[in-house]
C-alpha positions, -999 to +999 in steps of 0.1 A: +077-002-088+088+035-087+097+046-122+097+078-146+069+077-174+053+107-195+025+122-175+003+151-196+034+152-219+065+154-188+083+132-174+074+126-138+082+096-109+054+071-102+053+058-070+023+041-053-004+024-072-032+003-076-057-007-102-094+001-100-119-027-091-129-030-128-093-037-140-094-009-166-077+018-147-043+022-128-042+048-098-012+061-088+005+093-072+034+110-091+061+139-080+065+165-106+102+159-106+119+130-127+139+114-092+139+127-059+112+144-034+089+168-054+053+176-050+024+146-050-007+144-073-032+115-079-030+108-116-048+079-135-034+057-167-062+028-185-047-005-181-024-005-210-002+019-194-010+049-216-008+081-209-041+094-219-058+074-197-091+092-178-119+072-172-155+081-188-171+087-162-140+105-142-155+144-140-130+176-141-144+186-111-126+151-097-096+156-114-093+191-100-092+172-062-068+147-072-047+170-088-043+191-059-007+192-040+009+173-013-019+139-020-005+104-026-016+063-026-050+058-042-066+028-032-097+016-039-125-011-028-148-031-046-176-025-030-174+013-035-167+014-073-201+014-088-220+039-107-230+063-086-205+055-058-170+057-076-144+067-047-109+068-042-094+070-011-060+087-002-040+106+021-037+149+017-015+171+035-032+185+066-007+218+079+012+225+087+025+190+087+010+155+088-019+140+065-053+127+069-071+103+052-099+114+026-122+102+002-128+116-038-158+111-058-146+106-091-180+114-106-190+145-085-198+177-100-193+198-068-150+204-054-169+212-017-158+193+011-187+168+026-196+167-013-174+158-035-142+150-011-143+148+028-121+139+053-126+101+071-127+109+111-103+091+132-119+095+168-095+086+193-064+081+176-040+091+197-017+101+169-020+131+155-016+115+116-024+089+095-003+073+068+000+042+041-043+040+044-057+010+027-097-002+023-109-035+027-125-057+000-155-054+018-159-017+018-166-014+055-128-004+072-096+011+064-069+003+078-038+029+085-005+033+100-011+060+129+018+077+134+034+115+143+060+119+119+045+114+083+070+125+055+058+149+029+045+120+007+022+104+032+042+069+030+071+072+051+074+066+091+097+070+115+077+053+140+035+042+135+012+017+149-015-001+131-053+010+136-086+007+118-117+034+111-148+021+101-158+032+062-192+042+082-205+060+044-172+083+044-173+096+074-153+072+094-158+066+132-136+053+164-099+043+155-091+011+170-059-006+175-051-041+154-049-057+190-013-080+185+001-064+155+021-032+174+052-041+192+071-014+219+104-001+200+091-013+168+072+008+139+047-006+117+036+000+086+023-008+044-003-027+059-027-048+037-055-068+036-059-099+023-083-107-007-112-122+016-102-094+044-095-121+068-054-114+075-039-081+074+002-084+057+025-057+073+061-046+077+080-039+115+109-031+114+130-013+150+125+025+154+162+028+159+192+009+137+218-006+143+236+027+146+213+037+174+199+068+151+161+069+142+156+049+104+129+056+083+102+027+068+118+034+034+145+010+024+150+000+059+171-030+061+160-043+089+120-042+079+105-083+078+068-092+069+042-101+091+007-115+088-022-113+114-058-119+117-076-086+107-096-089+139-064-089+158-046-119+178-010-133+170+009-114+144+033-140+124+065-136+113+067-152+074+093-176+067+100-162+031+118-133+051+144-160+056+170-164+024+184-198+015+211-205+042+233-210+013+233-176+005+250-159+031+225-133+037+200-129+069+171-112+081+165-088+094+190-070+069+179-074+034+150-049+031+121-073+033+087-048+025+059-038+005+038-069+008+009-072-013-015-097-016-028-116-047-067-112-057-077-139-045-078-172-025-076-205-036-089-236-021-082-274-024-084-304-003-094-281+029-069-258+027-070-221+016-039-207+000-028-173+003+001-155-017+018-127-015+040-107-032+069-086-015+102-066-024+135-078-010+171-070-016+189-101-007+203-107-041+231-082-034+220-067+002+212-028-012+177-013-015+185+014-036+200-005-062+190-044-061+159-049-049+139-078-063+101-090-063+097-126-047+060-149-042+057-169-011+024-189-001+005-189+032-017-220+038-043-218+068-057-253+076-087-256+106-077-223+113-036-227+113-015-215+094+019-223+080+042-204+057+067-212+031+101-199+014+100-172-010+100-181-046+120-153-071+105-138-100+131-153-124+122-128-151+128-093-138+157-075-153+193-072-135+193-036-142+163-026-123+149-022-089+112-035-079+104-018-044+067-011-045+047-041-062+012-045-070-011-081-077-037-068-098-062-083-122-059-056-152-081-058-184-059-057-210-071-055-245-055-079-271-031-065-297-045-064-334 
């Protein structure tokens, strides 16, 4: 979730972020202001949350790139987070407006572009701008919200449609539509893949609310979660947008978003089992102040699947709000 920590000695908003491959590093992008809209930066923390917290092999030249302005959501893949092929990929600020997606070497010793950052193409996207990028497990696509109106931190959309670039050795290639996933009237966006890249998870929500004005993805009330095959086909609505009828609340309306997938899949009696984690407000109905992190499981059997009710994460403090989670595998030393 958002929150304000001590970066380099001030204190600064998190937002977006995501552990490395090796579970010894967090990635995230930080404003230089305690709350509010401010200026993005890529910083990194080790696993412990600490503020000192650079990788070894993380050069200045590296830091230097990530630390320039307007860049935000690191993400990374496995399969490009090895020695001698460390990358992050994120979204920078392309004036006068808009962002594109790039890619850093975190152990270059060169801040040229096509050396140690560069720029993945987008050939025939027929939006201007990408936002909310993230890399499959596989290393070999990336899959973006494409989109006109991308907000000064990369992750906000008024409207967006979901499309893929091949990794193609950080250059990227031909953006291609996830065929079934964009609906007319409808923006989409944090998508997701899942840990064996077979489903992307996603939010829609309607361009327009209930008062007929344009809404934003962040904190919209009416956003709902949605799974579909990665390939494309028939996007599914999840059940665990639903809350107990005996609460009173519906959706759309309670701020169903961020979905993020566990690391992995499990398997028993024929049946794979996917989870996910996503932020919802239905506790009290308010975004800003009451959203909550729930776990609901998606179970594909001979190529079917069914989904369940969300499950709450009983321990999260009544004082707080979750809105961004992540499912991470961290290596965490033990205390002495």
């Amino acid at each position: 979730r958002p929150s304000t920590v001590q970066v380099a000695g001030t204190s600064k908003c998190i937002g977006c972020h995501s552990s490395t491959p090796d579970g010894n590093f967090v990635g995230f992008s930080y404003r230089d202001v305690p709350e509010g809209d401010g200026t993005t930066y890529v910083g990194f923390s080790n696993a412990k949350g600490a503020d000192a917290g650079k990788p070894s092999y993380m050069t200045s030249q590296a830091e230097t790139l990530l630390s320039r302005h307007e860049q935000e959501k690191p993400v990374f893949t496995k399969a490009h987070y090895q020695q001698g092929d460390r990358v992050a990929i994120s979204l920078l600020r392309s004036p006068p407006s808009g962002f594109d997606i790039i890619w850093t070497d975190l152990e270059t010793t060169s801040v040229d572009e096509g050396t140690g950052w560069g720029k993945f193409a987008r050939t025939n996207d027929p939006k201007p701008y990408a936002a909310l990028a993230s890399a499959s497990h596989d290393g070999k696509s990336i899959v973006y919200v494409s989109t006109d109106t991308a907000n000064t931190a990369g992750t906000i959309v008024t409207n967006g449609e979901l499309r893929t670039i091949p990794y193609n050795a950080r250059k990227g290639g031909d953006s291609t539509e996830v065929v079934g996933a964009n609906t007319a009237g409808y923006k989409q966006f944090y998508p997701e893949y899942s840990p064996d890249d077979r489903f992307i998870a996603y939010n829609r929500s309607p361009v327009l609310g209930t008062d007929g004005k344009t809404r934003n993805s962040y904190a919209d009330p009416s956003a709902e979660v949605y799974v579909i095959p990665s390939a494309g086909g028939t996007s599914k609505r999840i059940a665990a947008n639903d809350p107990p009828a005996c609460s009173g609340a519906k959706s759309p309306g309670v701020f169903n978003s961020w979905p993020k997938w566990s690391p992995s899949v499990r398997t028993a009696d024929g049946k794979d089992y996917y989870f996910v984690v996503f932020s919802s407000a239905r506790n009290n109905g308010t975004a800003r102040f009451g959203a909550r992190l729930y776990v609901t499981t998606l179970i594909v059997e001979n190529g079917v699947m069914t989904t369940t009710p969300a499950l709450y994460l009983w321990n999260q403090p009544s004082n707080e709000d979750n809105h961004s989670p992540s499912w991470d595998e961290l290596a965490i030393p033990r205390p002495n």
